[in-house]
C-alpha positions as CSV (number, residue, x, y, z in Angstrom):
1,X,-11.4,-1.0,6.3
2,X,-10.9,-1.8,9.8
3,X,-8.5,0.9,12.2
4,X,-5.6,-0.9,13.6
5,X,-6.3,-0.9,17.3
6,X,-3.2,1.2,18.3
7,X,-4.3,3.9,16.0
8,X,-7.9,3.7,18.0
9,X,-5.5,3.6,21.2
10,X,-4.0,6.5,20.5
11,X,-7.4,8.7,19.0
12,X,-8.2,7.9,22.5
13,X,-5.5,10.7,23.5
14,X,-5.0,12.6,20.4
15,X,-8.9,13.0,19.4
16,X,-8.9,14.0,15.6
17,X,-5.7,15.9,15.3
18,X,-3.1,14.9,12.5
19,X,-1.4,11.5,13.9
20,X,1.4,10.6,11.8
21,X,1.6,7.2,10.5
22,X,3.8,5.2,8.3
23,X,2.4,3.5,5.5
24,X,3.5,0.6,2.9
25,X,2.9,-0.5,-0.7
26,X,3.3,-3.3,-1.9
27,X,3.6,-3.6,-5.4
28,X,3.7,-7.2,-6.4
29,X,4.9,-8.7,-9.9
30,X,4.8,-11.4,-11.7
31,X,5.7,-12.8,-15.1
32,X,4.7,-9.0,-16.8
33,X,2.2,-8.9,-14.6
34,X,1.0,-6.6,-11.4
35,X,-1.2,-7.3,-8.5
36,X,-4.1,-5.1,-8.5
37,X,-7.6,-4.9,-6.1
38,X,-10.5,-3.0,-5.9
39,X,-10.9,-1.3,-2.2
40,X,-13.8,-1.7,-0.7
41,X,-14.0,1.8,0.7
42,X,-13.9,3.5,-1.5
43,X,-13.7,1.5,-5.5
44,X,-10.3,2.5,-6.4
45,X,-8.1,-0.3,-8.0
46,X,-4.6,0.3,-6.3
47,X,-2.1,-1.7,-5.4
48,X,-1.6,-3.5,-1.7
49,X,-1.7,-0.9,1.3
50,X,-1.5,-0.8,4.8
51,X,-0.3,0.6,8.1
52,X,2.9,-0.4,9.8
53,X,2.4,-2.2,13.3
54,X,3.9,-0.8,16.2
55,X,7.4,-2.1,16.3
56,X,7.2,-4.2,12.9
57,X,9.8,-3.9,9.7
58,X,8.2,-1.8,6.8
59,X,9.3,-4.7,4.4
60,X,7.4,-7.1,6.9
61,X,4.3,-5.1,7.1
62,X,4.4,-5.5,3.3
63,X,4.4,-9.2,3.1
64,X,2.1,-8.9,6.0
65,X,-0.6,-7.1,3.9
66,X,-0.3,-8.9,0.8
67,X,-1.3,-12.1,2.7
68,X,-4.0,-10.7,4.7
69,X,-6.1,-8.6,1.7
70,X,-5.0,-10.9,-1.4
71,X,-3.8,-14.0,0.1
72,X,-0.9,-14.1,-2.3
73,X,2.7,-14.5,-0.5
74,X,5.5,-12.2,-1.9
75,X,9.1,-11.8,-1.3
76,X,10.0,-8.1,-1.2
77,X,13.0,-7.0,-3.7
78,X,13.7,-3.1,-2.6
79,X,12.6,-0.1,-1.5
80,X,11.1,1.9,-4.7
81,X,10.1,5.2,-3.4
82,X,9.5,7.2,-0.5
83,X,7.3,10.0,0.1
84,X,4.8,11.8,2.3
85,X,1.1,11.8,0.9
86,X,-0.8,14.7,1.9
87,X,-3.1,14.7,4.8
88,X,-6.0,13.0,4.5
89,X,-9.0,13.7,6.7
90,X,-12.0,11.2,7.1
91,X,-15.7,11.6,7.3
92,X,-15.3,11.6,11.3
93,X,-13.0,14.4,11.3
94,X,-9.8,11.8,12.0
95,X,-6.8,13.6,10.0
96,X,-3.5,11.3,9.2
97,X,-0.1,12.2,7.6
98,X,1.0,9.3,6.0
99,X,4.4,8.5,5.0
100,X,4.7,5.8,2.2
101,X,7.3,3.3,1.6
102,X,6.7,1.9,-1.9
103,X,8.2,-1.4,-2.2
104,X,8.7,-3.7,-5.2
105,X,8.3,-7.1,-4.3
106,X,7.9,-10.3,-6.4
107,X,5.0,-13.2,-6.2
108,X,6.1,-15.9,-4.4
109,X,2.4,-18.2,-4.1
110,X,-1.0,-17.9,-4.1
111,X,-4.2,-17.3,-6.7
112,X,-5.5,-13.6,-5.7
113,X,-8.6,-13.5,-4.0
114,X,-10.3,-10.4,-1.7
115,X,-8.8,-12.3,1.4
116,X,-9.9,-10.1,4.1
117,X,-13.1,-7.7,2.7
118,X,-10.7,-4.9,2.3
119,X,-10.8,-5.7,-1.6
120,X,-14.1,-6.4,-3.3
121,X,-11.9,-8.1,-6.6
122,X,-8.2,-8.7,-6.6
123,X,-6.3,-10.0,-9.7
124,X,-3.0,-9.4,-11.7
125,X,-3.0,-6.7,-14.5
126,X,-0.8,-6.6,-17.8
127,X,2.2,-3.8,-16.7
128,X,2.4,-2.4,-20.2
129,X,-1.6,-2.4,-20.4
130,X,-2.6,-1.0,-17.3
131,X,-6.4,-0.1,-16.6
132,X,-7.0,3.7,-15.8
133,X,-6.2,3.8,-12.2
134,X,-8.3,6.0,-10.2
135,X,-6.0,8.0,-8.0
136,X,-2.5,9.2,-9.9
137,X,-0.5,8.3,-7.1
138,X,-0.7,4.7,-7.3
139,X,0.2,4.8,-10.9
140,X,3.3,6.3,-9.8
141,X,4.1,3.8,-7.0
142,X,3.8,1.1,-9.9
143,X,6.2,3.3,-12.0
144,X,8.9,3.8,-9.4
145,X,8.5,0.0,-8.8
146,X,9.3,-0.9,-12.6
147,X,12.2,1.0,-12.5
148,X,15.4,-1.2,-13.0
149,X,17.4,1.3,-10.7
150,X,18.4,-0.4,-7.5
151,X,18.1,3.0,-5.4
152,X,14.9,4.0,-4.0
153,X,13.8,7.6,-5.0
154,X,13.3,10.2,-2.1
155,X,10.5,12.9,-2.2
156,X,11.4,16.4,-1.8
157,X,14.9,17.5,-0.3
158,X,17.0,20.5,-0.3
């Protein structure tokens, strides 16, 4: 998966410490129906996920990402949850603490491919059949997406 060029911009000052970063998932339905890939970095089938540009709306980055790795266009519905996954340190010693904004968004066009090589195989899943997904998380975005409540759930709190 290739680094966004402001987060190698600012490793350049930070070196490997934790550098927050703000996240999105986009989980995208359709007719039953989920869109699902296969990373490339590591084999998990999760949904759509990316980093937030500098300056760009969460909802956008979304809509962003779904185009680039799946080349399906979405319309996002709402925020689903929110919450801050814990740190996550690569093989070169780079740490991140990423804050996710799950969104549930809707399929607007396009037939699923892996658009960008950050998905080996992209393709929609049955909701009520869902393949064993890898990481536990992800399930959970998915669930907090199906949910017919209109108010996004918050992590933690007092």
């Amino acid at each position: 998966m290739p680094t966004p060029d402001f987060v190698l911009d600012l490793r350049r000052f930070v070196g490997t410490r934790p550098l927050p970063l703000v996240g999105v998932t986009a989980v995208v339905l359709r007719e039953g129906q989920v869109l699902l890939g296969r990373r490339s970095d590591n084999g998990h089938l999760t949904p759509v996920t990316g980093i937030v540009d500098p300056g760009e709306e969460p909802a956008d980055a979304a809509v962003r990402e779904t185009l680039e790795e799946a080349d399906v266009v979405c319309r996002v519905e709402r925020l689903a949850w929110v919450h801050q996954i814990p740190r996550v340190t690569y093989p070169n010693g780079d740490q991140s603490d990423y804050l996710d904004l799950t969104f549930r968004c809707t399929w607007v066009s396009g037939d699923p491919y892996p658009a960008d090589g950050e998905m080996t195989e992209v393709g929609w899943y049955d909701v009520d059949a869902l393949p064993e997904l890898e990481l536990p998380d992800m399930r959970r975005r998915i669930e907090f997406a199906l949910r017919d409540e209109h108010a996004a759930w918050f992590e933690g709190g007092l």
